[in-house]
N, CA and C atoms as an extended XYZ file, in Angstrom:
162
Properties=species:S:1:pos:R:3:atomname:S:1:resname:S:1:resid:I:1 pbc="F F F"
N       -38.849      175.492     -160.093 N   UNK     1
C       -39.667      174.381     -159.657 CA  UNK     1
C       -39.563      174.285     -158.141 C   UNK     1
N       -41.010      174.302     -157.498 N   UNK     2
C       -40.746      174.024     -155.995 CA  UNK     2
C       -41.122      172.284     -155.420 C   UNK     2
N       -40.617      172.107     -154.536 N   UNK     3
C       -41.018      170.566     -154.273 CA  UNK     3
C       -42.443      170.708     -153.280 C   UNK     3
N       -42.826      169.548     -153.193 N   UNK     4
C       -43.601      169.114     -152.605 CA  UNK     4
C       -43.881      169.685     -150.837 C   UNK     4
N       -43.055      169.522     -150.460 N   UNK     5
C       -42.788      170.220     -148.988 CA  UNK     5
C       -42.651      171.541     -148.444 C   UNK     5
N       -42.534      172.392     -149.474 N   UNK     6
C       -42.541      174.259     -149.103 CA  UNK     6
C       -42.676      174.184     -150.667 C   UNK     6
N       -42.536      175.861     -150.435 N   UNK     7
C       -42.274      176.586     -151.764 CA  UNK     7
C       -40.704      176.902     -152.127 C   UNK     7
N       -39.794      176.290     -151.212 N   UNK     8
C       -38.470      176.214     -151.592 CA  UNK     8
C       -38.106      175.824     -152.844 C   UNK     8
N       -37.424      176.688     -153.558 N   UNK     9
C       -36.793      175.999     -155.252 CA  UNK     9
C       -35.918      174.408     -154.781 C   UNK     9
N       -36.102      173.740     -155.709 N   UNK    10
C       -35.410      172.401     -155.683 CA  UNK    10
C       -34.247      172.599     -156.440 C   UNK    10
N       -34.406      173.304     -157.457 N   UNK    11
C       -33.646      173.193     -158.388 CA  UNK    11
C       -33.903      174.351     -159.926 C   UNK    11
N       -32.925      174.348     -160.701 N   UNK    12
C       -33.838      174.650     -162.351 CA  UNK    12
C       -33.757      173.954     -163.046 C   UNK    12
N       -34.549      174.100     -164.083 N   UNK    13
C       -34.927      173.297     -165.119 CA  UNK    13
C       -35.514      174.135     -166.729 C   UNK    13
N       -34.903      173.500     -168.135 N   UNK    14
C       -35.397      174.480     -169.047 CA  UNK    14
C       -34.609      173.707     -170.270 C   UNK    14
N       -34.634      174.619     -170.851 N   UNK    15
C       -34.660      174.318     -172.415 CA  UNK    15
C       -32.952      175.260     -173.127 C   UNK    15
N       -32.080      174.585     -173.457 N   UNK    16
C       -30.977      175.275     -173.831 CA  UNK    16
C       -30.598      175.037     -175.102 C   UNK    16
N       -30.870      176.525     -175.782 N   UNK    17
C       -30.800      176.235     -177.867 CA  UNK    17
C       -28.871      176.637     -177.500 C   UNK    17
N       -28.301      175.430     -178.118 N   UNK    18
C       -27.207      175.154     -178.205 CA  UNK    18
C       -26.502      175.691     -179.898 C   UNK    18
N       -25.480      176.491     -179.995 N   UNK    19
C       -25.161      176.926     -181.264 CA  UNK    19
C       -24.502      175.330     -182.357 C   UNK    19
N       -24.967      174.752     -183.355 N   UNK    20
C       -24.656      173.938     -183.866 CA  UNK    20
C       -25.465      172.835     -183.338 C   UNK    20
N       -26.257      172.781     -183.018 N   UNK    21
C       -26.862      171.306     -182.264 CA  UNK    21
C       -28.379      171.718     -182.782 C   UNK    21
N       -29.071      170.851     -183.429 N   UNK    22
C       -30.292      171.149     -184.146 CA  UNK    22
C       -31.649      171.051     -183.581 C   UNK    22
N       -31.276      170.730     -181.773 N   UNK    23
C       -32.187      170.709     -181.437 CA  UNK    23
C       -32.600      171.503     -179.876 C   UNK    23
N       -33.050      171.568     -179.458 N   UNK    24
C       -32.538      172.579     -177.795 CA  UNK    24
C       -32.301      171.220     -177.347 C   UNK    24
N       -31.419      171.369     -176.240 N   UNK    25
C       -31.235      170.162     -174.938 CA  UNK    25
C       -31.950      170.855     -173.809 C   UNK    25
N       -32.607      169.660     -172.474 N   UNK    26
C       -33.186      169.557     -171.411 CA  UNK    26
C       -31.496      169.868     -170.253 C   UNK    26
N       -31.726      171.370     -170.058 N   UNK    27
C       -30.685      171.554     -168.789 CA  UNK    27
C       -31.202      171.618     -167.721 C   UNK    27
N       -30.527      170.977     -166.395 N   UNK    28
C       -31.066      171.004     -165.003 CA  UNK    28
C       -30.322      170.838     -163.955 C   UNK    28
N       -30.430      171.748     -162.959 N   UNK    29
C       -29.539      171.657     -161.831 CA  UNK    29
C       -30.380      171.303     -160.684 C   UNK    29
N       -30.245      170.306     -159.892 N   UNK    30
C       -30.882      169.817     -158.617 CA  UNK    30
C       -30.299      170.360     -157.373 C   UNK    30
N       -30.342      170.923     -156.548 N   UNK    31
C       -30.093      171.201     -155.122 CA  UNK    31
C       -29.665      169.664     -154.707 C   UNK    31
N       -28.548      169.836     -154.064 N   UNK    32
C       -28.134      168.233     -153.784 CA  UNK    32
C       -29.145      167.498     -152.431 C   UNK    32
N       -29.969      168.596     -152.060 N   UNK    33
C       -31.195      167.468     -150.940 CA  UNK    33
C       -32.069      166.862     -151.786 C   UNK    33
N       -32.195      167.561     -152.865 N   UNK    34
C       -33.678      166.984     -153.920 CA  UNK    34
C       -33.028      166.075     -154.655 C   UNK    34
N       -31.968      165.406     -154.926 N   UNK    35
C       -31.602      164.320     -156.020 CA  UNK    35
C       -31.936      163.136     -155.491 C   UNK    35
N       -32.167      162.494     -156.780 N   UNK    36
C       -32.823      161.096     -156.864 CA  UNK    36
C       -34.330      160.917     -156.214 C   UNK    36
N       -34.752      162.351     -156.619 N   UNK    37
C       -36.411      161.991     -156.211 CA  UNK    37
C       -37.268      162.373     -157.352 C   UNK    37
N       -37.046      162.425     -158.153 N   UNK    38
C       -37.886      162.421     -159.371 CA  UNK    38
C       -37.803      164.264     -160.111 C   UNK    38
N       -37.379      164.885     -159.476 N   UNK    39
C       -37.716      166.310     -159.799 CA  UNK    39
C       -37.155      166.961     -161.148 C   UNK    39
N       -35.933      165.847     -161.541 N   UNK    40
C       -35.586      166.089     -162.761 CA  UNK    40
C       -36.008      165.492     -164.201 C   UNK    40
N       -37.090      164.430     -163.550 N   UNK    41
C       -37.840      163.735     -164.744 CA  UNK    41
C       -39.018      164.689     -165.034 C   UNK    41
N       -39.454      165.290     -163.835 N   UNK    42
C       -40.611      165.764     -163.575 CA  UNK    42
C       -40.441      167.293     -164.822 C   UNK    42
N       -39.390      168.193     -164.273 N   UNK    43
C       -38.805      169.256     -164.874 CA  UNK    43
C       -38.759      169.173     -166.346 C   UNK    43
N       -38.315      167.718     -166.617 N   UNK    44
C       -38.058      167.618     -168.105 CA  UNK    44
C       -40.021      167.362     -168.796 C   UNK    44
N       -40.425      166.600     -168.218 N   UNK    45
C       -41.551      166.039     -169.021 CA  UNK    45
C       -42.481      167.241     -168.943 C   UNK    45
N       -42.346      167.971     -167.516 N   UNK    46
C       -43.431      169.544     -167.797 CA  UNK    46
C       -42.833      170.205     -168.606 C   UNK    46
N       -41.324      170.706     -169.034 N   UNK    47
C       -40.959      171.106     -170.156 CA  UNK    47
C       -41.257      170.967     -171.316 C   UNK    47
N       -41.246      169.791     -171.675 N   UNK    48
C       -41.344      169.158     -172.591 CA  UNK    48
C       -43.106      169.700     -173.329 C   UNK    48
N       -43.703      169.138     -172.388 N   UNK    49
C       -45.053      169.250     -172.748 CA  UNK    49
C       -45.830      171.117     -172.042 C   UNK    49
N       -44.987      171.798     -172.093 N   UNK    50
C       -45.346      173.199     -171.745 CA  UNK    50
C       -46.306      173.347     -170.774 C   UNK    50
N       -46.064      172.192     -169.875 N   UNK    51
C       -46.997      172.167     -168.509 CA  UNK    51
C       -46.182      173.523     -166.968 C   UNK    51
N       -44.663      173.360     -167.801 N   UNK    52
C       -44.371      174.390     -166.159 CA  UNK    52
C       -44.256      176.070     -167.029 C   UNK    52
N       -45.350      176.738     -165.928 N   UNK    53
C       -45.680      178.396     -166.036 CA  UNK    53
C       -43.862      179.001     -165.658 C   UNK    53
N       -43.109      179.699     -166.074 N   UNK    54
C       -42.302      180.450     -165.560 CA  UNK    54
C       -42.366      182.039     -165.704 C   UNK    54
């Protein structure tokens, strides 16, 4: 995912099928300049809804 301001990565973001857990979990790592600006709600809900191309 790039932010708003370059094409610099902010961070990742994705989908992790966990052994024993019945469902995948939302994993994400933020670059500590990009936190608390939305990029991890953002990451999850384009996930979610198969809006981000990788």
């Amino acid at each position: 995912m790039a932010g708003d301001r370059s094409s610099d990565p902010v961070g990742i973001y994705g989908l992790v099928d966990r052994k024993g857990v019945p469902h995948p979990d939302i994993g994400y790592a933020n670059l500590s300049s990009y936190a608390g600006l939305g990029y991890a709600t953002e990451g999850a809900v384009g996930d979610h809804w198969g809006h981000i191309n990788v």
